[in-house]
C-alpha positions as CSV (number, residue, x, y, z in Angstrom):
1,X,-1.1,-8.6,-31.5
2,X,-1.9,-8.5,-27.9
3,X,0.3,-6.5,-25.7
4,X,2.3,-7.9,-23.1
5,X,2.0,-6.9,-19.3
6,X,4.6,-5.2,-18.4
7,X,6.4,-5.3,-14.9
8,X,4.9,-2.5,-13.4
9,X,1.1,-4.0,-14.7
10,X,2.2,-7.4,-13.2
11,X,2.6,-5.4,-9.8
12,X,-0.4,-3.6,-10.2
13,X,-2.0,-7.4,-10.4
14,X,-0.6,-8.6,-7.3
15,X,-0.8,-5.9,-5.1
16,X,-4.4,-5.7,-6.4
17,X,-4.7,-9.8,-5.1
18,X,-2.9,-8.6,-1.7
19,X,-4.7,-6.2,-1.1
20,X,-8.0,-8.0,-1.7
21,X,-7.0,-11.3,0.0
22,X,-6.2,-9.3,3.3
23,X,-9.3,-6.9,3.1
24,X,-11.6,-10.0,2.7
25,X,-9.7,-11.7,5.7
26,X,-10.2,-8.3,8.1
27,X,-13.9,-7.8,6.7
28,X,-14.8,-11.6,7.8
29,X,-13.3,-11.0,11.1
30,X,-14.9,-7.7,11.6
31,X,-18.3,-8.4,9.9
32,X,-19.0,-11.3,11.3
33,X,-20.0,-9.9,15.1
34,X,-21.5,-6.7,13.8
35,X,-23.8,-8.9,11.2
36,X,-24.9,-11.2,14.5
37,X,-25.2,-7.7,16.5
38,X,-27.5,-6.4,13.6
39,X,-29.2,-9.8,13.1
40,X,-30.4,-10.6,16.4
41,X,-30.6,-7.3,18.4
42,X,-33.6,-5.3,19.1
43,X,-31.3,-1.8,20.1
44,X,-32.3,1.1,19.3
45,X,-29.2,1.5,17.8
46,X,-30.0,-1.1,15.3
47,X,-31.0,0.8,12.3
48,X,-28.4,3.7,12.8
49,X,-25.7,1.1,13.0
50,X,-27.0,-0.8,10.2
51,X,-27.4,2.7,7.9
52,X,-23.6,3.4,8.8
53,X,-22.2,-0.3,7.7
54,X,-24.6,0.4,4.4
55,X,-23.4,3.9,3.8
56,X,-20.2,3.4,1.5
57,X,-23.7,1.8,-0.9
58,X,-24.5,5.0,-1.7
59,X,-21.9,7.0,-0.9
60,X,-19.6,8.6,-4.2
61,X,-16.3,6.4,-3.3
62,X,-14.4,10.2,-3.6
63,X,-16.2,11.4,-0.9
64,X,-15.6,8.4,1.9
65,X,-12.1,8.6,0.3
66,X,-11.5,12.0,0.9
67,X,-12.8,11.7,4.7
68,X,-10.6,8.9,5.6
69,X,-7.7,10.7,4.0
70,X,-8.3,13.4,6.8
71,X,-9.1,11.3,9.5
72,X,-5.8,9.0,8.8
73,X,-3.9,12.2,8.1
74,X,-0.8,14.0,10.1
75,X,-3.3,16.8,11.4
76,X,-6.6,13.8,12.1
77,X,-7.3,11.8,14.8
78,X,-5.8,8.3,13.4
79,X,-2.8,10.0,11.7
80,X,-2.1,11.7,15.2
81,X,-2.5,7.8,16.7
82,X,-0.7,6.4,14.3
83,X,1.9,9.0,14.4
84,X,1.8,8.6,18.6
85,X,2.4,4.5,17.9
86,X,5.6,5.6,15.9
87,X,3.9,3.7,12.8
88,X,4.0,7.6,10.6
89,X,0.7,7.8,8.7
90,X,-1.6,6.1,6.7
91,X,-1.9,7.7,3.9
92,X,0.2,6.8,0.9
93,X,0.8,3.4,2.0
94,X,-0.7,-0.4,1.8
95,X,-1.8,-0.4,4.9
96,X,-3.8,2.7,4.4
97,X,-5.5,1.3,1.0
98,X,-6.6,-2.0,3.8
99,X,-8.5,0.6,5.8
100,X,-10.2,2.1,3.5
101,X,-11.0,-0.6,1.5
102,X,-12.4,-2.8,4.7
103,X,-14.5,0.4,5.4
104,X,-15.7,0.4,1.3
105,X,-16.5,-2.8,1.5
106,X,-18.0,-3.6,4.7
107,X,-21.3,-3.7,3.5
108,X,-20.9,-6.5,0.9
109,X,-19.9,-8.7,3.7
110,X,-21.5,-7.8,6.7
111,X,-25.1,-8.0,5.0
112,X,-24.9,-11.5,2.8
113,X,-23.7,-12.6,6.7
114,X,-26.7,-10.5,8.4
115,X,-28.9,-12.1,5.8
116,X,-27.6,-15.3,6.7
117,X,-28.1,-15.1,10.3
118,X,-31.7,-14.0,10.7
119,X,-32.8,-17.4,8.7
120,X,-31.5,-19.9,11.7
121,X,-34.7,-20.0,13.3
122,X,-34.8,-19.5,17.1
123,X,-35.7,-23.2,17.6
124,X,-32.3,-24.3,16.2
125,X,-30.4,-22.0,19.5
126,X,-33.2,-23.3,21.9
127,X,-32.4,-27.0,20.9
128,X,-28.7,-26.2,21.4
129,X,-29.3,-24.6,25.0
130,X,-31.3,-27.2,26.4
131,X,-28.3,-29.4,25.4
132,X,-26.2,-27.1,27.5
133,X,-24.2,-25.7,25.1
134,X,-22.4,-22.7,25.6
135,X,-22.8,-19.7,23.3
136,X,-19.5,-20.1,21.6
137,X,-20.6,-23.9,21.3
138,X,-23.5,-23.3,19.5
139,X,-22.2,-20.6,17.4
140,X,-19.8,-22.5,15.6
141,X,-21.4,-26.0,15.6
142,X,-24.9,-24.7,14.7
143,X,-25.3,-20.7,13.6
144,X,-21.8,-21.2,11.2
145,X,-22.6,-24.2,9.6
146,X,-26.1,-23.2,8.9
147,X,-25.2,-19.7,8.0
148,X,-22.1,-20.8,5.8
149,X,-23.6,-20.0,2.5
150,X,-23.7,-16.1,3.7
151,X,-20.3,-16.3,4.2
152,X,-19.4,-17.8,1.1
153,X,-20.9,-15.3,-1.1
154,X,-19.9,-12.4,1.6
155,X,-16.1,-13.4,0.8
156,X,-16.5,-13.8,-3.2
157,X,-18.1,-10.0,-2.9
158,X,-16.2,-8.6,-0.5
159,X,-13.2,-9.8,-2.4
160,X,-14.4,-8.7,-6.0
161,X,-15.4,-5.2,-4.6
162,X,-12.0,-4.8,-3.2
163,X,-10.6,-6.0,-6.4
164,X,-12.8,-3.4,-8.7
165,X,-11.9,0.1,-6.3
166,X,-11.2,2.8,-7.6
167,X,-12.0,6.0,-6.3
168,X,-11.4,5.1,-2.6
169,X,-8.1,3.9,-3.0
170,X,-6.8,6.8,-6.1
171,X,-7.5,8.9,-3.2
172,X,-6.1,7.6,0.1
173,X,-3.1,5.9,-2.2
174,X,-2.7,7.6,-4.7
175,X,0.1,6.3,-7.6
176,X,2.7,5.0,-6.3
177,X,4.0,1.8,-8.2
178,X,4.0,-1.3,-6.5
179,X,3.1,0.3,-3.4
180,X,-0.3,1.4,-3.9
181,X,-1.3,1.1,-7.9
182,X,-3.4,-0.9,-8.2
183,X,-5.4,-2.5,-11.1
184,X,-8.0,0.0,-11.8
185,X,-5.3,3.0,-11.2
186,X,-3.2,1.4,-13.4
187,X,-6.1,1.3,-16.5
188,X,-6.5,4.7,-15.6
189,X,-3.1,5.7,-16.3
190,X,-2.9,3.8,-19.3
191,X,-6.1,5.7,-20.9
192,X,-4.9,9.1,-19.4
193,X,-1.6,8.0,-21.6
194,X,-3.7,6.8,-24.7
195,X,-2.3,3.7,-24.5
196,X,-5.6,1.6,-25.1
197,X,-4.2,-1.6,-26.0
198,X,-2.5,-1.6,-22.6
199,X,-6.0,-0.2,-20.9
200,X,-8.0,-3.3,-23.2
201,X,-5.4,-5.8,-21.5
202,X,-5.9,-5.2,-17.9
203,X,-10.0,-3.9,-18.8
204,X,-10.8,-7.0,-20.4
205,X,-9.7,-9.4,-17.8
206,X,-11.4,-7.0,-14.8
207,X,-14.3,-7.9,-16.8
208,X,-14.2,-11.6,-17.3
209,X,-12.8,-11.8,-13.7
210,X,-16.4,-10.2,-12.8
211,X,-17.9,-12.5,-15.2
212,X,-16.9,-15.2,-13.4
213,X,-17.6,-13.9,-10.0
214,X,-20.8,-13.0,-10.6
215,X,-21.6,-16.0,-12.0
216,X,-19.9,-18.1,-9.5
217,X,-22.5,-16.4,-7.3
218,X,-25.6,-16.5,-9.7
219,X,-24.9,-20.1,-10.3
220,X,-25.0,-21.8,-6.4
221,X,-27.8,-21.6,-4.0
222,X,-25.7,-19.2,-1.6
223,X,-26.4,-16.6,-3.9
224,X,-30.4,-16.1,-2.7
225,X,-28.5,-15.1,0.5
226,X,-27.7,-11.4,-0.7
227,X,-31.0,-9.6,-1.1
């Protein structure tokens, strides 16, 4: 017989969903203006800004982890900020896992978006400003539209990574229950305590929920956006 979640597994699920649902909100806020920067500047500064958005790709999760950790820290620069703002720090808390999970996952937003950008041709923005429109104006009633798919898939992946952290969060969270155990913590402890019919539970739907992500993604047209 299938095991039943228990309390402190049901927590893990929905602080995993909270903590996804705000990351993808932040990231779609944030990403958006660096993916038009990166899509229609000709800086310098382009490809160095657009290797540090990509880095978390192919950086070990541990080691981005472990960097924020110090940086949010009492004795780093944000901790000493935070600490300064009377908010304590970051570290060790759910608004410390949102940091670090809008910096792990900023590239599987801001490049579906990027990607999504550079295909509204220049004619489209030329039409729009012989019409007099304002650059807000023809942001939103002609890039966004056009451009939606990218977003789209940028929030299903940006919202699935979040969901599927591990590294990253063990170490800027750590364990705490229903403060900052999350799903993939939570299977960890459950192995780690050779309770494998707990770790199949929560395993098994991480991998249908991917399933279905991916082939939410695979299966629409907004999916040829992410390269």
């Amino acid at each position: 017989m299938m095991p039943a979640f228990s309390s402190a597994d049901w927590a893990a699920v929905w602080l995993t969903f909270k903590l996804a649902a705000t990351t993808t909100v932040i990231l779609m806020i944030v990403g958006t203006p660096i993916a038009w920067w990166l899509a229609r500047t000709r800086s310098k500064w382009k490809g160095p800004v657009g290797a540090l958005v990509a880095l978390p790709l192919v950086l070990p999760p541990t080691v981005l982890g472990f960097y924020l950790l110090v940086a949010m820290g009492p004795h780093g620069p944000v901790g000493k900020f935070t600490t300064w703002l009377g908010i304590g720090t970051l570290p060790f808390t759910f608004p410390g896992l949102v940091v670090g999970s809008v910096f792990y996952s900023l590239p599987f937003v801001v490049q579906p978006v990027q990607n999504a950008f550079e295909t509204v041709g220049e004619r489209m923005l030329e039409a729009a400003a012989t019409l007099r429109a304002s650059p807000w104006d023809t942001f939103f009633t002609v890039v966004v539209p056009l451009a939606k798919p990218g977003f789209i898939t940028a929030a299903i992946l940006g919202f699935a990574h979040t969901v599927g952290e591990f590294g990253v969060v063990l170490m800027i969270g750590g364990n705490i229950p229903e403060q900052t155990r999350v799903v993939s913590v939570a299977i960890y402890d459950h192995v780690e305590a050779l309770e494998y019919a707990e770790a199949h539970v929560l395993a098994g739907g991480m991998l249908v929920f991917s399933f279905v992500v991916l082939l939410m993604l695979y299966s629409r047209k907004g999916a040829k956006v992410w390269k």
